[in-house]
N, C-alpha and C positions, 0 to 999 in steps of 0.2 A: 677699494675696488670700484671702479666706475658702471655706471649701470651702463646697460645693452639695449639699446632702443633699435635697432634693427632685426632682423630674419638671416643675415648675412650668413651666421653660422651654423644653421641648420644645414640639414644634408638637402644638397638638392639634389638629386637624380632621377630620371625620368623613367616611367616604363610602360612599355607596350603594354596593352588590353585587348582584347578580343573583342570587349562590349563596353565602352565608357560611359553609356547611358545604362545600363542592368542595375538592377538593385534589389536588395532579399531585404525580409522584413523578418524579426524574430520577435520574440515574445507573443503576448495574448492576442497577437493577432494572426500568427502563425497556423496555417490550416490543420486541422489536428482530426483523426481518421473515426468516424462515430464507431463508438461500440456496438456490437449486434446482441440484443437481450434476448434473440432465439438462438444464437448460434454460437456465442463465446461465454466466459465463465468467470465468474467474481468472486476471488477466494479470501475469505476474513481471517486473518490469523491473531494471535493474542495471547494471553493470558487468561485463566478461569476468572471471572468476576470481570472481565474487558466490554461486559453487554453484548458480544457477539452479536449472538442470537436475537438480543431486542432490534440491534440495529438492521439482519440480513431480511428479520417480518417484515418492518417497514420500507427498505427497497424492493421487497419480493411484491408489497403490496403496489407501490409509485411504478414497477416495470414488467409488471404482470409478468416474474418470475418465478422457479421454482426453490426452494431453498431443501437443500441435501447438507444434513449434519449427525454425520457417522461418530460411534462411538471413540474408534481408533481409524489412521491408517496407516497400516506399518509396510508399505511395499511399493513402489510404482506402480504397482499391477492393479495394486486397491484403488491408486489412484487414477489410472486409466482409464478403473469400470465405473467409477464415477463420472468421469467426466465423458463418457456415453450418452448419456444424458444432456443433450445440447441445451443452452440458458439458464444455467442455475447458477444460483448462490451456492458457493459450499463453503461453509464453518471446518475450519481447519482444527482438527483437537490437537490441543498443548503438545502434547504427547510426540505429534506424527515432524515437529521440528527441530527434532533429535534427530531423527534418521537423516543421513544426509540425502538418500536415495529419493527421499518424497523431495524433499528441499531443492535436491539441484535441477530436477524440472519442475516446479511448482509453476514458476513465471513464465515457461513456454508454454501454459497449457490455459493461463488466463490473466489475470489483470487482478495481482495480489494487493490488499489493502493492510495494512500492520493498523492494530487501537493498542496504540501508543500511552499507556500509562504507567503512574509512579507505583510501587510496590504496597505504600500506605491507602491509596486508594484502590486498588485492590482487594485488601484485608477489609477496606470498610465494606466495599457491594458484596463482600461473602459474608458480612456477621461477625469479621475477626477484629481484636484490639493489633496494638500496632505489632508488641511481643511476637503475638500468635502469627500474625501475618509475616514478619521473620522469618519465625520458625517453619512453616507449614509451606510457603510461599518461598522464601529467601533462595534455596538452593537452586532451584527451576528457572527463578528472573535470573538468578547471574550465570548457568550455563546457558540458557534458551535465549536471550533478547538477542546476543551477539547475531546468531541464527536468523532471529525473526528479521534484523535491522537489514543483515544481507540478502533475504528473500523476497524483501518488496519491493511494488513498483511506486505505493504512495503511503505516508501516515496519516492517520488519523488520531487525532487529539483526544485521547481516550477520557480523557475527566469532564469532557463534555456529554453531554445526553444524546442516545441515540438517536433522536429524532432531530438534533442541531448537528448531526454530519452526515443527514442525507444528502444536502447540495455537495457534501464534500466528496462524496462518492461520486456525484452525477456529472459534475467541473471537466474534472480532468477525463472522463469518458464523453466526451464532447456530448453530452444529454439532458441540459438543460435548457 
């Protein structure tokens, strides 16, 4: 077969524009809307042994936030009278992303973060050997992560230390 050193056989066709000089930029330079830490709401979801809580102290303390971390929420209603309370962090309990009711408005009502980690790591930040963390653990990760993965808007790389994903919170809420 001979090679083709022309263009000939491309499609030429022309077409009208409205603006032939416009042009859009996309990626990290793409203007992106700041988050308000009086008036909107960051919600941590996870797994027990995920550091939650270490990591919502440390942004509570960087955004002069409040952090609200309820035993259960089994309702939207629970979750409503929480987020009453404009600015805060709230630690989502394991538990409350089972219900699909909290789950299907979690992400209209703030800016979900998933700590994203493996099963074994887990078991370790509770004390558990790997077995234990299986047993104790296993059932939860495989009905709950489906859940978790559908209910956010960003991961967090959970085998990291919470104090190495506070930029990772702050990035994509345009806050740093």
């Amino acid at each position: 077969m001979a090679a083709t050193n022309s263009t000939d056989h491309f499609i030429q066709e022309k077409a009208e524009v409205q603006n032939a000089d416009a042009s859009i930029t996309f990626g990290k330079k793409t203007e992106i809307d700041t988050f308000s830490t009086t008036d909107q709401h960051i919600f941590l979801i996870g797994f027990s042994g995920s550091k939650r809580g270490e990591l919502a102290a440390l942004l509570a303390q960087k955004l002069n936030m409040d952090v609200q971390a309820p035993e259960a929420i089994t309702s939207s209603a629970e979750l409503d009278a929480l987020c009453k309370e404009k600015g805060s962090i709230i630690i989502v309990p394991q538990s409350a992303m089972g219900i699909s009711e909290v789950r299907d408005v979690l992400r209209e009502k703030g800016k979900v973060f998933y700590l994203m980690t493996e099963l074994l790591h887990l078991a370790h930040n509770l004390g558990l050997d790997a077995e234990q963390g299986r047993e104790q653990i296993g059932p939860d990760f495989i009905e709950l992560e489906p859940h978790m993965l559908a209910s956010l808007h960003f991961i967090l790389h959970g085998w990291k230390e919470p104090e190495d994903l506070v930029e990772n919170v702050l990035e994509p809420l345009n806050l740093l």
